[in-house]
Every structure is written in structure tokens, then in C-alpha cells.
C-alpha positions in Angstrom: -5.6 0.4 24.4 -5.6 -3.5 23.7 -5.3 -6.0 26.0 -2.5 -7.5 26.9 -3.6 -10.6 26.4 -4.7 -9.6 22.7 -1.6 -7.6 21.9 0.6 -10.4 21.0 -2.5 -11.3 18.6 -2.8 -7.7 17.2 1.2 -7.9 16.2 1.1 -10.5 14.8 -1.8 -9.7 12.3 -0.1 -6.6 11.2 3.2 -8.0 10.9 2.0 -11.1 8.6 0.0 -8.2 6.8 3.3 -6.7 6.2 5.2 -9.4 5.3 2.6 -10.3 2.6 3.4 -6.7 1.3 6.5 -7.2 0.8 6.4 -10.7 -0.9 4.3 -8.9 -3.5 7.1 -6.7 -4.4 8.9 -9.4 -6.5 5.8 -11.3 -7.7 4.7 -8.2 -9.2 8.5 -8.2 -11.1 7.4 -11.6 -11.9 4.0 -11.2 -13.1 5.2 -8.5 -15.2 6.3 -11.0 -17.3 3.5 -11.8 -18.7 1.1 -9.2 -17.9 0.7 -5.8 -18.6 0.9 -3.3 -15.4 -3.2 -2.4 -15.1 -3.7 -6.0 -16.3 -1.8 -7.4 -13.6 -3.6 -5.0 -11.2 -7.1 -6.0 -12.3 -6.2 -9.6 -12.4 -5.0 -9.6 -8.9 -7.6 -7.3 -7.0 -10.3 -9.0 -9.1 -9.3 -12.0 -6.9 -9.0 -9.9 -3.7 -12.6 -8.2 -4.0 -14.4 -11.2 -4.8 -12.8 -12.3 -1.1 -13.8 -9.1 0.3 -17.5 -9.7 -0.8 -18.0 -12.7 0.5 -16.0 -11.1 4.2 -18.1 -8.1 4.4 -21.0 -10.4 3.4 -20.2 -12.7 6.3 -19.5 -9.9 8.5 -22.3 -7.1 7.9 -26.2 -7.4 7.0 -26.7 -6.6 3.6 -29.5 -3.9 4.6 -26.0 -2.5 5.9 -23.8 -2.7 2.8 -26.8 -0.9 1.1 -26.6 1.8 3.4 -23.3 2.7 3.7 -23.0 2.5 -0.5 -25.8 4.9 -0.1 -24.3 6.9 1.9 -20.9 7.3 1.7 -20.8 6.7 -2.0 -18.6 9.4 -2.9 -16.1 8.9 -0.3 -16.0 5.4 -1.2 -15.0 6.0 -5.1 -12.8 8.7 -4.2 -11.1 5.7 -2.0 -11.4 3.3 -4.2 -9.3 5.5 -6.7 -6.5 6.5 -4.0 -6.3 3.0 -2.4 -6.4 0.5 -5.2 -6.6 1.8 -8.7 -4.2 5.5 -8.7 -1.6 3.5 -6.4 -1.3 0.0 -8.0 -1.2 1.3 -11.6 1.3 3.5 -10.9 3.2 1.1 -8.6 2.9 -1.9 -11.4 4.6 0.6 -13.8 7.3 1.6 -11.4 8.5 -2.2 -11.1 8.6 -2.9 -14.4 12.8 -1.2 -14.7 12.5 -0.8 -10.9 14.1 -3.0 -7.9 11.9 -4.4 -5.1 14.1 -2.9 -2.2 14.1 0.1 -3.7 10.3 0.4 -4.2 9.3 -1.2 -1.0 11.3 2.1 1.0 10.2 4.5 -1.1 6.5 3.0 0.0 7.4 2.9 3.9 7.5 6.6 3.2 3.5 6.4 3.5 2.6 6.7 7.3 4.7 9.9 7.1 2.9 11.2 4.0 -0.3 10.4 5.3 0.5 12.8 8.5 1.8 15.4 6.1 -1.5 15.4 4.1 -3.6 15.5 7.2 -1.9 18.9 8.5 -2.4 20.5 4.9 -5.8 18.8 3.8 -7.6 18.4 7.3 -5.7 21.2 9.5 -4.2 18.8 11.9 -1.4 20.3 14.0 2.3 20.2 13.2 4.4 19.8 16.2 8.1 19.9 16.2 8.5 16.1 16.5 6.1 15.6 13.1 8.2 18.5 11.1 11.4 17.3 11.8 10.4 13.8 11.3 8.4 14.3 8.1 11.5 16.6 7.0 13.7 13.6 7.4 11.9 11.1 6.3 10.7 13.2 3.0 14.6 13.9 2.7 15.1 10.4 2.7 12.7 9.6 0.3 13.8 12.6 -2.1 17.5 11.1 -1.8 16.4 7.6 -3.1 14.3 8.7 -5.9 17.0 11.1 -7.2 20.3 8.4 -6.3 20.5 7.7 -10.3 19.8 11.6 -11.4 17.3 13.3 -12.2 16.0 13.0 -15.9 13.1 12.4 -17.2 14.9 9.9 -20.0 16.2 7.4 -17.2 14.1 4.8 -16.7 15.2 4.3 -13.0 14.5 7.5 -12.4 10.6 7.6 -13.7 10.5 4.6 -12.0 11.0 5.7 -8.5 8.9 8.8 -9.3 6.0 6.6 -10.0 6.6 4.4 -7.3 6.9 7.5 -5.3 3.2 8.6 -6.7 1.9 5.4 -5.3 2.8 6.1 -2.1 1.8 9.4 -2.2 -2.3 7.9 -3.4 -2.0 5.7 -0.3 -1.0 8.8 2.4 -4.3 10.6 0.4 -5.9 7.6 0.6 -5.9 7.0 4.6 -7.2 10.9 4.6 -9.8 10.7 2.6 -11.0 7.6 4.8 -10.5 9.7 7.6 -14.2 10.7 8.2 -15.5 7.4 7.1 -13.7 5.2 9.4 -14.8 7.4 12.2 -18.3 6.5 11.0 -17.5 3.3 10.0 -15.5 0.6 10.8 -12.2 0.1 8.7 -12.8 -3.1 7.6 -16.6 -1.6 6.1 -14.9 0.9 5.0 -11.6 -0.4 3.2 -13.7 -3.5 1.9 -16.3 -1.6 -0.3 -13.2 0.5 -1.5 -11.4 -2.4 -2.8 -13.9 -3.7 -4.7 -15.1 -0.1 -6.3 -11.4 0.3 -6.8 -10.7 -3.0 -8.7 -14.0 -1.9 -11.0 -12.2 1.4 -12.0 -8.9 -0.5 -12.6 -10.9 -2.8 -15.4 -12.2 0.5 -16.4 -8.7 1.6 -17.3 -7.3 -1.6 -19.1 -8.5 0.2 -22.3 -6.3 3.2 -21.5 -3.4 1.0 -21.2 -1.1 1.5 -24.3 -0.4 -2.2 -24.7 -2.3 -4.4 -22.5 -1.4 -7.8 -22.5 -2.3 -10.9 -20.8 -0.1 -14.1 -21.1 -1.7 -17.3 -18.9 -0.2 -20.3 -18.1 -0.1 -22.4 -14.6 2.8 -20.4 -13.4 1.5 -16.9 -13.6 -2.2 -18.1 -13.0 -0.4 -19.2 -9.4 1.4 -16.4 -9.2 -1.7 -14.2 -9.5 -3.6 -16.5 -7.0 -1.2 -15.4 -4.6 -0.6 -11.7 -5.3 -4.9 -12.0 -4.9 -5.6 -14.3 -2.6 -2.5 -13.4 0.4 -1.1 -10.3 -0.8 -4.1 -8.2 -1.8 -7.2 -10.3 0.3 -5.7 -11.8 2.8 -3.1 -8.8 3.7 -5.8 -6.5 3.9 -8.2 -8.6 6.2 -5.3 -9.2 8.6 -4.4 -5.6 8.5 -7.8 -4.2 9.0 -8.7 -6.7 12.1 -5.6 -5.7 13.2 -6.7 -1.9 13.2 -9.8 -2.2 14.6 -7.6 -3.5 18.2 -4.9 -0.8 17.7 -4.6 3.1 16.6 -3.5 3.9 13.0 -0.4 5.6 14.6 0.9 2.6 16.3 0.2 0.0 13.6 2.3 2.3 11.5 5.2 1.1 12.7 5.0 -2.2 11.6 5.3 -0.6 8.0 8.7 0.1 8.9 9.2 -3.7 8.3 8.1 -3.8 4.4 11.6 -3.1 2.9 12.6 -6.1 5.1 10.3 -8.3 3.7 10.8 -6.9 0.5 14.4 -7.3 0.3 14.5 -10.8 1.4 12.1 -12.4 -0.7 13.4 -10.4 -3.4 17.1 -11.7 -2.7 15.5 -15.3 -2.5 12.9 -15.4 -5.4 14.9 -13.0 -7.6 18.7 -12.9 -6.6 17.8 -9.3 -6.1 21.1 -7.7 -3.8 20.3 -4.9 -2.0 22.3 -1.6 -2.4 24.4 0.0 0.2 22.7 3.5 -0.7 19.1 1.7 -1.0 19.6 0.3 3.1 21.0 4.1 4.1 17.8 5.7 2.5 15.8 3.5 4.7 17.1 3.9 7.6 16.8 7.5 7.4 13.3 7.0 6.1 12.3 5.0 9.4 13.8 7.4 11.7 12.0 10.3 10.0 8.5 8.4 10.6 9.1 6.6 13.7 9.8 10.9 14.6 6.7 11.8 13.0 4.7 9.6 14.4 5.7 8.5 18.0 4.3 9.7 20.8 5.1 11.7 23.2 5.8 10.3 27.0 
């Protein structure tokens, strides 16, 4: 339980976390511009691991880093694959004929897929509060990604089923950390990950069909920021936030993301939000706020 006196501190680290989520949502559109989707991805985590380096640095002994690669090697690529490299590939594609609202509720479906992997990868219990919330929030999910049908040769469509992949690498991803965060501390844990993850994302640039990489001062800043607050300094706040506080109640704060989303999307894109897109959500956050409240 944190402190009182820190709670206040705690929020507010996982909330600017969030926010920063959700500004990346339409810089991605924008970056898309002039960058290829595992280009862009590269270019901005290759920013955001060098800042993790030089945290973890700070932070741990380097007799300690060398350990835990050691150590936890496997777990760590694995990670690095389901937090950084599976999810923003797939997400990067997703925007490029895709709408930030859209995409950022169709991610706040996470905390809720993380739960469901846990009861069928790690044997955790299903109550009746986590099957009818994941049932809702799953249903919510399903009735976003199909609103505009449901073939293959709509772009809006494929888009929302790749967006809906992403989220589904970051639910895997918080399981397969499981064990290691238990072992380790989240921000040990999550930091190494980024950086192996960004590796395997420049590992993929030649499997891109047409990378492409257009720089100028505009999307040079644009990157710096997608990097430096959305990717870096997201994650540090985040991750000192959940050192303080459970996973279960910083989850939450997720529910906030299409928020964000939404209105920097509306202000840096014109980007209106549809009627259907806001009922989706809010069936979405019910369904998780089910799954994953306690009980009193």
C-alpha cells in the first residue's frame, strides 16, 4: 500500500505516463509521413534505449546488469519481442489507414488481455467478476474492430486487426515478465527489454517491404519526441510509478489513453471522434475496470 503522502505522487506519474501514450497516437500518423512503419519504430526506440542505458546505468551496478543479462536472457528477448518490437510494428502499420481514437481503445483493451492470458498461460483463477468483465470488455473490443465489416480487402478493417495484435503482444508481454519482475525490479526488468527489443526492431528493417526514411527538422523533432517523452520518458514514469503501486491498480489509469488520444488527435490532426468509437470504449472500460477491481 503507498503512502498517502506519496499517492498523489504515484498518480501523477502514471497518469503523465499515459498521457504521453496517447500523444504518440497522432505523431505516429504524423511520422508516417515520412517514415516507413518498422523505420519509425527503430528510429524512435533507438532514442528511448539509449535513455534507458544511461537510467539503468545510473540506477544499477554494472556487475548487476551483467547478471541479470546472464540470467534472465531468454525471458528478456522473449520481452523484448512482445513489448517493443511484435507490438509497435504491428501498431505503426495499423495507423497508417487507421484513426488514433480508434486505435488508442482498442489498446486500453490490454490490462484485460493481460488477465486473460494469465488464467490460460499461468493458471491464475477466473472468478466471476474477471469473466464477465473480460467477456465485456473482449465484446467491446470485437465490436470496434468489426464496426466497418469484416474483410480482409478493407483497409480499416486490417487495420484495427493489427492494432488489435499489438495489444494482444503487450497483455503477453506483462506475462511473460511475470516471473522476472518478481525477481526483479520492473524498471530492471522493462529497461533491458527495451533496448533488446529496439535491436530486434533494426533487425527487421530489412524485412520491411519498402522501408523508407525521409529527414528534415520537422520529423527529426517529431521523432525526438515520440523517443525522448513518449517511448523514454513514458516508460520511466510508468515503471517508478509501479514500483509504489500494484499492476492491478495502475491499470486503471490506462483507461485514460483514448482520452488523451482523442484530444491531441482532435488538436494536432482535426481528428473527430465517432459516436460508435466513444460507445466501444466505454463498454471497453467497464469490462476492465470488472475484470480487474477488487473485491471489498
Amino acid at each position: 500500500m503507498v503512502a498517502p503522502s506519496k499517492a498523489w505522487k504515484v498518480s501523477a506519474m502514471a497518469i503523465s505516463a499515459v498521457a504521453l501514450w496517447g500523444l504518440a497516437f497522432p505523431l505516429i500518423q504524423i511520422g508516417l509521413e515520412d517514415f516507413s512503419p518498422i523505420v519509425l519504430g527503430f528510429l524512435r526506440f533507438a532514442s528511448a534505449a539509449a535513455i534507458m542505458a544511461i537510467v539503468l546505468l545510473a540506477r544499477y551496478p554494472l556487475a548487476e546488469l551483467s547478471s541479470t543479462l546472464r540470467r534472465e536472457w531468454k525471458g528478456l528477448l522473449l520481452l523484448g519481442l512482445l513489448y517493443v518490437t511484435i507490438p509497435n510494428a504491428m501498431q505503426n502499420m495499423g495507423l497508417e489507414n487507421g484513426t488514433s481514437s480508434v486505435a488508442s481503445v482498442i489498446q486500453s483493451s490490454g490490462p484485460v488481455m493481460t488477465l486473460l492470458f494469465a488464467v490460460l498461460l499461468l493458471k491464475e483463477r477466473m472468478t466471476a467478476s474477471k469473466g464477465v468483465g473480460t467477456a465485456l470488455a473482449m465484446g467491446g473490443t470485437v465490436m470496434l474492430v468489426a464496426s466497418g465489416g469484416l474483410s480482409l480487402g478493407d483497409d480499416g478493417f486490417v487495420s484495427n486487426i493489427l492494432i488489435l495484435v499489438s495489444a494482444a503482444s503487450y497483455g503477453l508481454a506483462w506475462v511473460s515478465a511475470k516471473r522476472m519482475i518478481e525477481r526483479n525490479t520492473p524498471m530492471l526488468v522493462i529497461g533491458l527489454s527495451i533496448i533488446i527489443g529496439t535491436a530486434m526492431l533494426a533487425l527487421s528493417i530489412p524485412l520491411e517491404q519498402d522501408p523508407r526514411a525521409d529527414f528534415d527538422a520537422a520529423s527529426v523533432a517529431n521523432l525526438l519526441v515520440l523517443g525522448v517523452l513518449c517511448a523514454a520518458a513514458s516508460s520511466v514514469l510508468y515503471l517508478s510509478a509501479l514500483e509504489h503501486e500494484e499492476v492491478s491498480r495502475l491499470a486503471f489509469f490506462i483507461y485514460l489513453m483514448p482520452v488523451f488520444a482523442s484530444v491531441f488527435a482532435w488538436v494536432i490532426r482535426g481528428e473527430e471522434v465517432a459516436l460508435w468509437t466513444a460507445v466501444c470504449a466505454v463498454v471497453i472500460a467497464a469490462g476492465v475496470a470488472i475484470a480487474t477491481g477488487r473485491s471489498r
